[in-house]
C-alpha positions in Angstrom: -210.2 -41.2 -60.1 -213.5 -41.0 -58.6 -214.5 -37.1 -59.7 -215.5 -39.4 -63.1 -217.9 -41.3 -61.1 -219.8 -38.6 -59.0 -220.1 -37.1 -62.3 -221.6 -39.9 -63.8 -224.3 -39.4 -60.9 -224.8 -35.9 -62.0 -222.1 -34.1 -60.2 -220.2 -31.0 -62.1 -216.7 -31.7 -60.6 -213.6 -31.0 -62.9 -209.9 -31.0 -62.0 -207.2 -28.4 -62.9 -204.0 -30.1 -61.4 -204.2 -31.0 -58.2 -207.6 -28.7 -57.5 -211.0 -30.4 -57.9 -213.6 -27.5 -58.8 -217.5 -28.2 -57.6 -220.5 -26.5 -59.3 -223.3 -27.2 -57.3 -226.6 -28.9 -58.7 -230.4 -29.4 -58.2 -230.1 -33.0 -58.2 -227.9 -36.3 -58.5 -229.4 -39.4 -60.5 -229.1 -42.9 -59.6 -226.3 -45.0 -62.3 -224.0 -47.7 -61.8 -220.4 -46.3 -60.5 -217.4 -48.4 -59.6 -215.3 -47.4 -56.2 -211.3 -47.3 -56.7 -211.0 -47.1 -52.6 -212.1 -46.2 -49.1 -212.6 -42.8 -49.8 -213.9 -43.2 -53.2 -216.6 -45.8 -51.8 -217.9 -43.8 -49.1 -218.1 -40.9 -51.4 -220.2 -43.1 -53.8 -222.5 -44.9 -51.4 -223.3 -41.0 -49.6 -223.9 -39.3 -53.1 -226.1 -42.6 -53.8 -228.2 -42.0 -50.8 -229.3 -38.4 -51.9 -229.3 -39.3 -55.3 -232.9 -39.5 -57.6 -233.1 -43.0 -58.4 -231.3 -46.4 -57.9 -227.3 -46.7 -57.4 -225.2 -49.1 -57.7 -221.6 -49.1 -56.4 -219.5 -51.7 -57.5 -216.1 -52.9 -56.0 -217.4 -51.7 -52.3 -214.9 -54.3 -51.0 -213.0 -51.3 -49.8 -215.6 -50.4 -47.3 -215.4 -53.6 -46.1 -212.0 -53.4 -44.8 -212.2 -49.5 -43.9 -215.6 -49.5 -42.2 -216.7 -51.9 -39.9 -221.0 -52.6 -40.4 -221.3 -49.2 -42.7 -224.6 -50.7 -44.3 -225.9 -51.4 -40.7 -225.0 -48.0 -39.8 -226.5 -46.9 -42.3 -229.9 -48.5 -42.2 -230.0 -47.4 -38.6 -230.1 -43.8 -39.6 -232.9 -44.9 -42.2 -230.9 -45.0 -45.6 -232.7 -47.4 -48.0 -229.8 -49.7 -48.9 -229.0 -53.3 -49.2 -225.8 -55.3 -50.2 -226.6 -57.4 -53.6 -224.5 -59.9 -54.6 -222.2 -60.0 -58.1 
């Protein structure tokens, strides 16, 4: 469900059964993507990070339960991100 999403970033991903295909690209752009779970919302939050622009990834409650501090973790390592609220 989330090959729609890292698309939506810029990604060329498609699926033939149960194989995901990956083109690779210059760059990802920032948009508004919604995580369907753990996986999914790290995927989202990582392509965000090298993405051009801003992202936002909704539904992140996921990583709350799977990861414990990711956003801290993160802004250790010097990502630029920051929790908004809905």
């Amino acid at each position: 469900m989330h090959v729609s999403e890292l698309n939506r970033l810029g990604a060329d991903i498609w699926l033939k059964g149960s194989v995901a295909a990956v083109r690779p690209v210059a760059e990802l752009y920032g948009a508004d993507v919604m995580a369907t779970d753990l996986r999914a919302s790290s995927a989202l939050v990582l392509a965000g990070l090298v993405a051009e622009g801003v992202t936002n990834v909704h539904r992140i409650y996921h990583l709350d339960r799977g990861y414990d501090n990711l956003e801290g973790k993160l802004l250790s390592l010097g990502a630029d991100i920051k929790r908004l609220s809905e």
